[in-house]
N, C-alpha and C positions, 0 to 999 in steps of 0.2 A: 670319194674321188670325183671328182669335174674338172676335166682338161680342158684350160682357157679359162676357168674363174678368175684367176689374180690379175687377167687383162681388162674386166669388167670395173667402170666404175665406180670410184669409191671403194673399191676391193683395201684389205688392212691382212697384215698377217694374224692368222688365229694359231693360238697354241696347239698343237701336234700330239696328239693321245695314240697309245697302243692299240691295236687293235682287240676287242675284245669277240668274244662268240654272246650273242646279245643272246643266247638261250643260260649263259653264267650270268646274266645279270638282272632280267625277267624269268624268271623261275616259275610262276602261273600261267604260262602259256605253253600248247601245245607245237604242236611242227607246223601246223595253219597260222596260228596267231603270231609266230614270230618270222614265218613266211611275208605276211600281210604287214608288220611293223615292219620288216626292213624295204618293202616297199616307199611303205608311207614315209618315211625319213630319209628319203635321194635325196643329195642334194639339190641335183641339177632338176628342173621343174618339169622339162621335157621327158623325161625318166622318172617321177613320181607318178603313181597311181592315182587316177579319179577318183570323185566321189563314188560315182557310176560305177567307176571298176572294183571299185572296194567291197560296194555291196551285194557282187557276184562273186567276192572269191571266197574260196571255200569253209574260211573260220567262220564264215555268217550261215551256214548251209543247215544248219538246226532251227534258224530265226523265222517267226513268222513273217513274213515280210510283208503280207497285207496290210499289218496296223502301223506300217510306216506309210 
């Protein structure tokens, strides 16, 4: 959802899908990592996750992070 898209720009109708529960459809992730995906896939940019933020949240919390 993004209130105001179809006023932007070159906006186009996109086909309309059901909602699903992305933990029926990614299966290898835990309650973190499908936390952290439905972040990363907002629509709207303003409400998407950073790089930054991404690598603080908690699916990365076993990662060394040094050797990044």
């Amino acid at each position: 959802m993004w209130p105001g898209v179809s006023k932007l720009a070159n906006w186009h109708e996109y086909p309309q899908w059901t909602l699903k529960s992305l933990s029926l459809v990614v299966t290898n992730l835990d309650t973190d990592g499908i936390n952290l995906l439905l972040k990363m896939l907002m629509y709207e940019p303003c409400k998407r996750i950073s790089a930054k933020k991404t690598m603080e949240h908690p699916y990365f919390n076993g990662l060394n992070k040094e050797i990044l």
